[in-house]
C-alpha positions, 0 to 999 in steps of 0.5 A: 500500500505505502509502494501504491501511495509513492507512485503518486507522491508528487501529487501528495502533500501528506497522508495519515494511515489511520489503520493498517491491519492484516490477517490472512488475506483481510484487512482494514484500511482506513486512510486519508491522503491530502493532495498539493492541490489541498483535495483530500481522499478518505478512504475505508476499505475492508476485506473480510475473511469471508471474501466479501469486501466494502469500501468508499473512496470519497475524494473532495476538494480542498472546500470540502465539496464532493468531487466523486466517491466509490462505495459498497453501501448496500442500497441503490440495488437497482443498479446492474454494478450493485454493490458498486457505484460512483457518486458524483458531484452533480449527485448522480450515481452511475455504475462502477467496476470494482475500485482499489486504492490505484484506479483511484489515485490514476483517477485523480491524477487525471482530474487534476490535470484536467484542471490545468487545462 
């Protein structure tokens, strides 16, 4: 994980790991990444020993303002991704693949150079 965050770190002022656990192949991570451009990422992500996952990658700008956010939460049940959606700014949820802590971070990266332009 820390591998993953480093390939990003010129976008990356400062990260707080808030837990970091492992056993077996589950864990639990609970992390926020503030960005140079003061966005910030929360991210609760949980692997169970069961298989089943949740998570949400909530990633906002530096006012506090949704941009986009990944999550598992189980309801909109009418969508052909369930459990997984994409909420977005605009507050529409659109259907999603399954998301990991580097799909997230490329997302960004590309958003925040699209404000550049």
């Amino acid at each position: 994980m820390i591998q993953v965050i480093n390939k990003f770190s010129e976008f990356i002022k400062d990260y707080n790991i808030s837990r970091y656990r492992t056993t077996g192949k589950s864990y639990e991570l609970v992390l926020t990444i503030i960005f140079t451009d003061l966005s910030e990422l929360h991210v609760a992500d949980y692997l169970f020993l069961d298989g089943k996952r949740k998570y949400t990658f909530h990633y906002q700008d530096d006012n506090s303002k949704l941009i986009f956010r990944y999550d598992t939460a189980p309801h909109w049940k009418n969508s052909k991704t369930f459990p997984y959606r994409k909420h977005l700014r605009d507050e529409n949820v659109i259907d999603s693949k399954i998301m990991f802590l580097e799909s997230v971070l490329n997302e960004i990266v590309a958003f925040y150079h699209s404000k550049k332009d």
